[in-house]
BATOR-222172 format. One line per field, with one value per residue (C-alpha): residue number from 1; residue in three letters; y, x, z. Coordinates in nm, 3 decimals. Layout:
<pts>
nr	NUM / ...;
rest	ALA / ...;
c2	Y / ...;
c1	X / ...;
c3	Z / ...;
</pts>
This chain:
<pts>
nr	1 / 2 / 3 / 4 / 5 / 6 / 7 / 8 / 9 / 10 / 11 / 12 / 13 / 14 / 15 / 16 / 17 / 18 / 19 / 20 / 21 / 22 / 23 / 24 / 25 / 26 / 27 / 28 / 29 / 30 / 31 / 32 / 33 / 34 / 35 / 36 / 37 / 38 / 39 / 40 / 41 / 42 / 43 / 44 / 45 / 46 / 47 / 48 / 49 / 50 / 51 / 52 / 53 / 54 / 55 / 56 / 57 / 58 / 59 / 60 / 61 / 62 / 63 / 64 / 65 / 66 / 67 / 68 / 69 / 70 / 71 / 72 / 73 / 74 / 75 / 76 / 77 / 78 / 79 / 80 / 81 / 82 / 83 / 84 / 85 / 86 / 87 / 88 / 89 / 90 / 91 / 92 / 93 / 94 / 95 / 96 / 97 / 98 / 99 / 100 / 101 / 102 / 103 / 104 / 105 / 106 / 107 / 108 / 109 / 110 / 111 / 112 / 113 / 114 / 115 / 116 / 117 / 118 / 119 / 120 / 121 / 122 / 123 / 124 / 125 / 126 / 127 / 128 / 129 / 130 / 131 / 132 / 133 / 134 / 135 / 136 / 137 / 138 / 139 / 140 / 141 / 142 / 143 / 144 / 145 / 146 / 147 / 148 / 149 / 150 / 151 / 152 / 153 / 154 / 155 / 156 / 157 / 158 / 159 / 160 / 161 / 162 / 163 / 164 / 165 / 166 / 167 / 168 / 169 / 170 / 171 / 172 / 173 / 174 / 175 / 176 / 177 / 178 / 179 / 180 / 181 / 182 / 183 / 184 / 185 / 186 / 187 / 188 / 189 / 190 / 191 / 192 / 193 / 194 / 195 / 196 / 197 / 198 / 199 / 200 / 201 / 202 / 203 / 204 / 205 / 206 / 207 / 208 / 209 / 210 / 211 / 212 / 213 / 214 / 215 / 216 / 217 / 218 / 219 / 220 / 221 / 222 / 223 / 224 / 225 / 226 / 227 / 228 / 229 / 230 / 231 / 232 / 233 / 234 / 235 / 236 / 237 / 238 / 239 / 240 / 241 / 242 / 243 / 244 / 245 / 246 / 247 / 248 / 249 / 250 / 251 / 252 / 253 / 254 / 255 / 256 / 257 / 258 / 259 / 260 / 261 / 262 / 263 / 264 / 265 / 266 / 267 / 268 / 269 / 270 / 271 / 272 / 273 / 274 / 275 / 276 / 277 / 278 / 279 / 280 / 281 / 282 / 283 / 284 / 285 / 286 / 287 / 288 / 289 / 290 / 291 / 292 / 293 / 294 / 295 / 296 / 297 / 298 / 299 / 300 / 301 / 302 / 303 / 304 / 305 / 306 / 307;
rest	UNK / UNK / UNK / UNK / UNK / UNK / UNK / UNK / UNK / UNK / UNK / UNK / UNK / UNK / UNK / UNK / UNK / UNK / UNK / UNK / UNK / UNK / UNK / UNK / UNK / UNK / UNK / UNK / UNK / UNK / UNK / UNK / UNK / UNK / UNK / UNK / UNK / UNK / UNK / UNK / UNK / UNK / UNK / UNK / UNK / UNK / UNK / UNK / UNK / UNK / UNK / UNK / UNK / UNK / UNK / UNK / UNK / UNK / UNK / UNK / UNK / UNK / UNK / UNK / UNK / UNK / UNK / UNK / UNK / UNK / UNK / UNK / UNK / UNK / UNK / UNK / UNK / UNK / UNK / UNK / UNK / UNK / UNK / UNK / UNK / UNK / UNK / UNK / UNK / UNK / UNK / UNK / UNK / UNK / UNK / UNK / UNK / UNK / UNK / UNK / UNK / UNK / UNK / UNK / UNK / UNK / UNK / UNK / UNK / UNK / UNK / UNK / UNK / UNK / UNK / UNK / UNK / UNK / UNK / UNK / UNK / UNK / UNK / UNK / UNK / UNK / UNK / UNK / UNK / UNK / UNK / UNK / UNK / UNK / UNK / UNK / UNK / UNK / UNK / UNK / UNK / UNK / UNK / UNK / UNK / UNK / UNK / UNK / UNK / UNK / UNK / UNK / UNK / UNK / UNK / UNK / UNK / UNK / UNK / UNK / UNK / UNK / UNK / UNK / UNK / UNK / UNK / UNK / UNK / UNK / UNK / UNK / UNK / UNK / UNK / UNK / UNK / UNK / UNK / UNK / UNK / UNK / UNK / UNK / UNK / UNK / UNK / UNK / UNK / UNK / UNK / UNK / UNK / UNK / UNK / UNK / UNK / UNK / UNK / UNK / UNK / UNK / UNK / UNK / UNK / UNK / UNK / UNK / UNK / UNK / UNK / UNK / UNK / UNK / UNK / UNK / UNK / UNK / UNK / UNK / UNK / UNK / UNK / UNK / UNK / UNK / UNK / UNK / UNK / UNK / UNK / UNK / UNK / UNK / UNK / UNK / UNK / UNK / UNK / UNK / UNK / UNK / UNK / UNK / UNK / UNK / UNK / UNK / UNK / UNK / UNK / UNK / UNK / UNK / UNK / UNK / UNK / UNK / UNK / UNK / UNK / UNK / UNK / UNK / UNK / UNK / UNK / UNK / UNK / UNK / UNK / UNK / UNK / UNK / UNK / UNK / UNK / UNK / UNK / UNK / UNK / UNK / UNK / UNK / UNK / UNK / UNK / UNK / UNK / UNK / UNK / UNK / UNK / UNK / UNK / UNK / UNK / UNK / UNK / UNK / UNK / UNK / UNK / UNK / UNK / UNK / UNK;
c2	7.758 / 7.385 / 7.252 / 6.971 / 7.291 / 7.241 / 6.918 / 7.048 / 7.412 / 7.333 / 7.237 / 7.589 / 7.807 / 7.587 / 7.673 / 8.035 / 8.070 / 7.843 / 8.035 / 8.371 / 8.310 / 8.052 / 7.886 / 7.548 / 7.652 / 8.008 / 7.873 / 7.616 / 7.844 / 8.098 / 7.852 / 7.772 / 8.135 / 8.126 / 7.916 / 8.011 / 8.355 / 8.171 / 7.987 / 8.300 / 8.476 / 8.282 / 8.482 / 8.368 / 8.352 / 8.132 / 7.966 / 7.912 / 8.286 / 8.397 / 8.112 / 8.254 / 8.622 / 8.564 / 8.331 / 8.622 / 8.930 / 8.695 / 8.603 / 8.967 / 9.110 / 8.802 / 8.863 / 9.278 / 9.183 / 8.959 / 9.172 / 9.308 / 8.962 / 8.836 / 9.182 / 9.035 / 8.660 / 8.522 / 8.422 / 8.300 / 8.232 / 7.977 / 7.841 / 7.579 / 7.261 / 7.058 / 6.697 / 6.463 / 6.121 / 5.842 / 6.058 / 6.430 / 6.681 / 7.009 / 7.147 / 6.918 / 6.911 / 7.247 / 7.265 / 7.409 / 7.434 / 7.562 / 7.769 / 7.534 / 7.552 / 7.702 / 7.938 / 8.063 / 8.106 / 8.293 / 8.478 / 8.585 / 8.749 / 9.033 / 9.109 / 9.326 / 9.141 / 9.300 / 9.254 / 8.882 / 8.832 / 8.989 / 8.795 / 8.446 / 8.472 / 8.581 / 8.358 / 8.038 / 8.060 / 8.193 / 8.398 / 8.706 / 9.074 / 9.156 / 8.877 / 8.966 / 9.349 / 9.213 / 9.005 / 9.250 / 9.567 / 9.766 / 9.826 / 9.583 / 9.880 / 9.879 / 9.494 / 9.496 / 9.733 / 9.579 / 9.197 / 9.294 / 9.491 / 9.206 / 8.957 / 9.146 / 9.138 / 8.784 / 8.681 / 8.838 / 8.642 / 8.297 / 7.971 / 7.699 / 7.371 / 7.054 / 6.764 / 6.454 / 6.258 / 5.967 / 6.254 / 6.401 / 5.980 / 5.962 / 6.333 / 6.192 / 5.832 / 6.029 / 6.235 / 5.867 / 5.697 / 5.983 / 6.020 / 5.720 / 5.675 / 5.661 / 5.841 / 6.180 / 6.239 / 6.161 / 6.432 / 6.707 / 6.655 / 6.693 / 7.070 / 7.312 / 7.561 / 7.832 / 7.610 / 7.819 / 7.648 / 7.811 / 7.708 / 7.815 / 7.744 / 8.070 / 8.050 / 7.801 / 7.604 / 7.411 / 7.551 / 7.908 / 8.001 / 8.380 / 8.404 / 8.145 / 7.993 / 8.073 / 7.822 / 7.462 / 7.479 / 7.638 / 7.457 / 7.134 / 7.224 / 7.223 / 6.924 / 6.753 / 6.909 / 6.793 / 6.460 / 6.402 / 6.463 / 6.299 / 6.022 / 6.116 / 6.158 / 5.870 / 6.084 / 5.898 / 6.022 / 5.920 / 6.054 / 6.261 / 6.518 / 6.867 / 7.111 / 6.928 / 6.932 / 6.596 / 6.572 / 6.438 / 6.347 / 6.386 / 6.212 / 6.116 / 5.758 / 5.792 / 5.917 / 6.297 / 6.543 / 6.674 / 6.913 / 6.889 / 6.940 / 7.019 / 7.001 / 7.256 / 7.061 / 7.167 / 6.961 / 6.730 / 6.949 / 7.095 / 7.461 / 7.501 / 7.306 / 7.455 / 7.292 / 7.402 / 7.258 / 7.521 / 7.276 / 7.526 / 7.479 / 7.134 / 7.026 / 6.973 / 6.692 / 6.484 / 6.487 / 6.682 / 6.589 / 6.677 / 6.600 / 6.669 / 7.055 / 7.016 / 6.810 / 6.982 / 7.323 / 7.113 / 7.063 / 7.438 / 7.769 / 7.661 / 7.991 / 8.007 / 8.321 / 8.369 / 8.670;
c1	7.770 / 7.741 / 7.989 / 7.734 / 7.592 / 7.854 / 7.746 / 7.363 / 7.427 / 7.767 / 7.514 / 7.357 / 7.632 / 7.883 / 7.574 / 7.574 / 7.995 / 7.990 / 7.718 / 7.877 / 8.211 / 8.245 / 8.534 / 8.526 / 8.847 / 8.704 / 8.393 / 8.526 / 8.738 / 8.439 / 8.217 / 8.560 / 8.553 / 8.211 / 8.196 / 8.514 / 8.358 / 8.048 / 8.209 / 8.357 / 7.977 / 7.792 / 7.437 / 7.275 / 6.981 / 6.910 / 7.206 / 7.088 / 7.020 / 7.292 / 7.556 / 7.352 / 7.441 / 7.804 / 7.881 / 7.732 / 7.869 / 8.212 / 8.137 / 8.078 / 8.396 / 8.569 / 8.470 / 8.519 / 8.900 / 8.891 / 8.762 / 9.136 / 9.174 / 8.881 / 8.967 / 9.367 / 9.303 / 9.411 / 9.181 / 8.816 / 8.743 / 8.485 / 8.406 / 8.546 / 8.381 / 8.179 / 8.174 / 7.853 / 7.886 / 7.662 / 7.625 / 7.512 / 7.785 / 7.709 / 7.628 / 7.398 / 7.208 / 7.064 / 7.035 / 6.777 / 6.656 / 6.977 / 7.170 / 7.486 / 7.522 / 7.842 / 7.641 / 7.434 / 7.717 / 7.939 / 7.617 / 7.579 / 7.982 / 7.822 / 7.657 / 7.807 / 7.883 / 7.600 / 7.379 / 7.460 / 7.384 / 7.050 / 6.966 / 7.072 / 6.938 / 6.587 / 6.592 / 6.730 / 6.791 / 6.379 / 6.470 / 6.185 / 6.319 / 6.309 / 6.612 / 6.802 / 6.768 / 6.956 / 7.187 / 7.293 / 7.241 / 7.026 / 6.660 / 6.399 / 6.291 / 6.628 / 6.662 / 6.364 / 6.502 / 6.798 / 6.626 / 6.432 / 6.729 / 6.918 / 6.671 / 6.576 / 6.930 / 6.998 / 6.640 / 6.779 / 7.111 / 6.995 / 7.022 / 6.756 / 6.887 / 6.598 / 6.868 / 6.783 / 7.004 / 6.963 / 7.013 / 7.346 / 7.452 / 7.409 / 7.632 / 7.888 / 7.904 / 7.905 / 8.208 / 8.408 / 8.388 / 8.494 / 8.807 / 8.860 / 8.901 / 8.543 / 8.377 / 8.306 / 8.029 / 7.728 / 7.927 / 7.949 / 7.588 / 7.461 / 7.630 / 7.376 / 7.486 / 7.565 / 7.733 / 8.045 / 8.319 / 8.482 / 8.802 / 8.982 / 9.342 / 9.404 / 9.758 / 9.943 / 10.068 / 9.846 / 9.615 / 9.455 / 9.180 / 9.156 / 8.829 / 8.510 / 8.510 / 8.178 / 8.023 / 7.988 / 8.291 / 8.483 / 8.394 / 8.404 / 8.756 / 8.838 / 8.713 / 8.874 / 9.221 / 9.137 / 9.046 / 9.330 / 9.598 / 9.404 / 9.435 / 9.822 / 9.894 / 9.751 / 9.438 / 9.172 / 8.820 / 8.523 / 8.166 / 8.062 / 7.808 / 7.963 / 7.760 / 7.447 / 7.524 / 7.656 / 8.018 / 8.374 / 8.668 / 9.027 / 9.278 / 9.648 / 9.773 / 9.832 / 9.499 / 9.631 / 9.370 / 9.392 / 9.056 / 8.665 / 8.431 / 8.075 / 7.799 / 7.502 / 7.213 / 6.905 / 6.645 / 6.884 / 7.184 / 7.499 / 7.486 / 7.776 / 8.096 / 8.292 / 8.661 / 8.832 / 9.189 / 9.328 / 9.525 / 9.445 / 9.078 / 9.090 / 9.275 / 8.962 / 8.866 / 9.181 / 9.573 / 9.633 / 9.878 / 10.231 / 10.330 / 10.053 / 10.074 / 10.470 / 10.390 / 10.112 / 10.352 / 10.586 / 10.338 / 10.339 / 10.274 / 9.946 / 9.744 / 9.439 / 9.268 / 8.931 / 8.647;
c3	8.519 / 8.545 / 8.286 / 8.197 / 7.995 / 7.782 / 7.641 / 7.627 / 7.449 / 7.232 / 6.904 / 6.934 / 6.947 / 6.713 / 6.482 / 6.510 / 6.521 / 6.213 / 6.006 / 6.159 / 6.012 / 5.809 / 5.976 / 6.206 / 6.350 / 6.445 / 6.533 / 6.771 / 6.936 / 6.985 / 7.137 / 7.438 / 7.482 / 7.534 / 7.749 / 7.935 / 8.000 / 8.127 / 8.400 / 8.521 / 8.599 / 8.806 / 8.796 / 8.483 / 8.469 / 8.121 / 8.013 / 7.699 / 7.648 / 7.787 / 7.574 / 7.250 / 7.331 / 7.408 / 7.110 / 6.906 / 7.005 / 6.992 / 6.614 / 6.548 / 6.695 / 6.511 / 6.205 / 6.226 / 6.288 / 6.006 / 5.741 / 5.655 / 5.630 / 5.384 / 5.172 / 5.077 / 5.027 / 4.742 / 4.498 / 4.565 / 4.933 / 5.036 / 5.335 / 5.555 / 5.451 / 5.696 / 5.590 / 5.635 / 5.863 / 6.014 / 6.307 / 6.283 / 6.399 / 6.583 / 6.303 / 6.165 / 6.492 / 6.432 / 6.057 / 5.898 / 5.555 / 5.305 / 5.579 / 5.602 / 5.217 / 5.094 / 4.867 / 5.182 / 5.372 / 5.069 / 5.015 / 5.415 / 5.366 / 5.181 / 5.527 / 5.789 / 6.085 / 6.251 / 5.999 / 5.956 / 6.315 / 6.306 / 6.013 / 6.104 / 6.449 / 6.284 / 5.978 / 6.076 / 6.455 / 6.502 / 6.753 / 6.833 / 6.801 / 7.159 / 7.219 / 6.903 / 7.052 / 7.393 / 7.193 / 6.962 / 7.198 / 6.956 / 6.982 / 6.847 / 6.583 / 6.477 / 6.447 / 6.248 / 5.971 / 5.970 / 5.909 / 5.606 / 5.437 / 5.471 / 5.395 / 5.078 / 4.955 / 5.064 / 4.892 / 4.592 / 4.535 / 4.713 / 4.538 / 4.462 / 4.557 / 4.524 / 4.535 / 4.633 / 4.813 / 4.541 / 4.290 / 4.475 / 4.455 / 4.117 / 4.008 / 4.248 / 4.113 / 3.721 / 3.903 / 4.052 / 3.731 / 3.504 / 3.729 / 3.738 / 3.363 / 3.241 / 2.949 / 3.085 / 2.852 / 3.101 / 3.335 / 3.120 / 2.996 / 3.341 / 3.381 / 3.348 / 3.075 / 3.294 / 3.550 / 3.751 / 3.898 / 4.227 / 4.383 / 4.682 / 4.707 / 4.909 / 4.702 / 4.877 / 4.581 / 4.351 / 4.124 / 4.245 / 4.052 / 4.045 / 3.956 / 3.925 / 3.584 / 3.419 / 3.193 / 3.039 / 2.825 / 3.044 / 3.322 / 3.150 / 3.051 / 3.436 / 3.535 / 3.234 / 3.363 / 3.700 / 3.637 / 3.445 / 3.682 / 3.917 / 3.740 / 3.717 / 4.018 / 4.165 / 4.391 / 4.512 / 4.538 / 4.768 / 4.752 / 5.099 / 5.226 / 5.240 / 5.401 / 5.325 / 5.003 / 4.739 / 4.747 / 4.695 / 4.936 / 4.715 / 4.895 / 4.841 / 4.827 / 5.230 / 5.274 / 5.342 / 5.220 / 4.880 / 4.811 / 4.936 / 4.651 / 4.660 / 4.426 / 4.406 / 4.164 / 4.094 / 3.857 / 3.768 / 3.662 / 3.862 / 3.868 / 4.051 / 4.187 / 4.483 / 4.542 / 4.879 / 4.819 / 5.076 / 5.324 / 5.597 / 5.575 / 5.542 / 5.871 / 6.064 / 5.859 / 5.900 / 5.796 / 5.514 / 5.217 / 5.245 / 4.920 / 4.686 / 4.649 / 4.582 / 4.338 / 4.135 / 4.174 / 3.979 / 3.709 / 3.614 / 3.769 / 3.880 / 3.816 / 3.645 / 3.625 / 3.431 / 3.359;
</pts>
């Protein structure tokens, strides 16, 4: 296969590995094998077709090993955060509608990894039932049963988001001058009153949230915490796009990654805030802080479990 492929076909299936499992690490090394396995047969007859199947059936066999995994991490998990620039990444390329959103993708985890295929492939990928059928290796009747379980139960726990990107400027701005010693009051007012607050730590040394923290007062307990070791500690935040969605950038002094922080809004509100401070899901983004998570552990025990 002519490696220029590479260059032509890499959006695609960093799309589908993404989506699949969640993880820019996994996903990246999923498309290599990909395309390592593609260079190796030399009668293809669509590239494209053929890139598509691999990456999948890759994804699925990933994320069956990975289960045990998922099942004994600590606290909530979340994705790994993909973080907006001037120029669209892979992902970006093929976006479509909500499907990079964390809440999609948390919401796609409750999916069996051949189900999740099926469904993406269908629902945001448009693919027709005949080529999910080859990609998956089960018939097209099959495929079809499978898509509209697993649309019904994704339709059933999917999220609303109508942010604007002025809108998403404005939370985040709220967010930057409450951390950075403001009156929080125009903050909190703009939590929805059944806002939930997830964070993934995945235990390795600040703050690991056990559970989502479920509303306003609760939540705007958190934040207040946050925000004032923030301002403790000397972080600094910067607003970003994280997974399509309004966000912050918490960095140390040196500019080593702290947390990624996403905002879902709807009509004007925040229903939920997702934090990924886990320093192994963040190193795709850039150098990670060394010291920050020593220093935080020093603060207390750093768990914070709520129901």
């Amino acid at each position: 296969m002519d490696p220029r492929l590479y260059t032509e076909y890499r959006p695609l299936m960093f799309s589908i590995a993404y989506r699949m499992t969640g993880s820019v690490s996994d996903a990246e090394d999923i498309v290599q094998e990909a395309f390592l396995r593609a260079g190796q047969d030399a009668d293809v007859e669509s590239p494209k077709a053929y890139l598509a199947t691999v990456t999948t059936r890759l994804a699925i066999d990933h994320l069956r090993s990975a289960r045990v995994r998922r099942e004994s991490y600590v606290g909530t998990w979340l994705p790994e955060p993909l973080i907006g620039s001037a120029e669209p990444g892979p992902a970006e390329l093929a976006e479509t509608s909500d499907s990079l959103s964390m809440a999609f993708l948390v919401l796609l985890e409750s999916l069996a990894p051949a189900e999740r295929a099926v469904f993406l492939l269908r629902e945001v990928f448009g693919y027709d039932y005949k080529d999910i059928a080859a990609v998956t290796g089960k018939t097209e009747v099959a495929c079809r049963q499978i898509f509209t379980r697993a649309r019904r139960h994704i339709d059933e726990g999917r999220p609303r988001f109508e942010t604007s990107r002025a809108e998403g400027e404005e939370l985040t701005s709220l967010f930057l001058a409450a951390a950075d010693g403001g009156d929080m009051t125009s903050l909190l007012e703009r939590l929805a009153p059944d806002v939930v607050f997830y964070g993934d730590s995945g235990g390795k040394g600040e703050t690991t949230f056990i559970t989502p923290v479920f509303g306003r007062d609760r939540v705007a307990e958190v934040i207040r915490i946050q925000v004032q070791r923030t301002l403790q500690l000397g972080a600094l935040l910067r607003p970003t796009r994280v997974n399509g969605q309004p966000g912050i950038l918490a960095c140390d002094a040196d500019g080593g990654l702290i947390a990624v922080i996403a905002f879902d809004v709807l009509d004007g509100q925040v229903q939920a805030i997702r934090a990924v401070a886990n320093p192994e899901k963040l190193r795709h983004i850039g150098p990670v802080s060394r010291t920050w998570h020593l220093r935080w552990r020093d603060q207390g025990d750093g768990r914070h479990d709520e129901s």
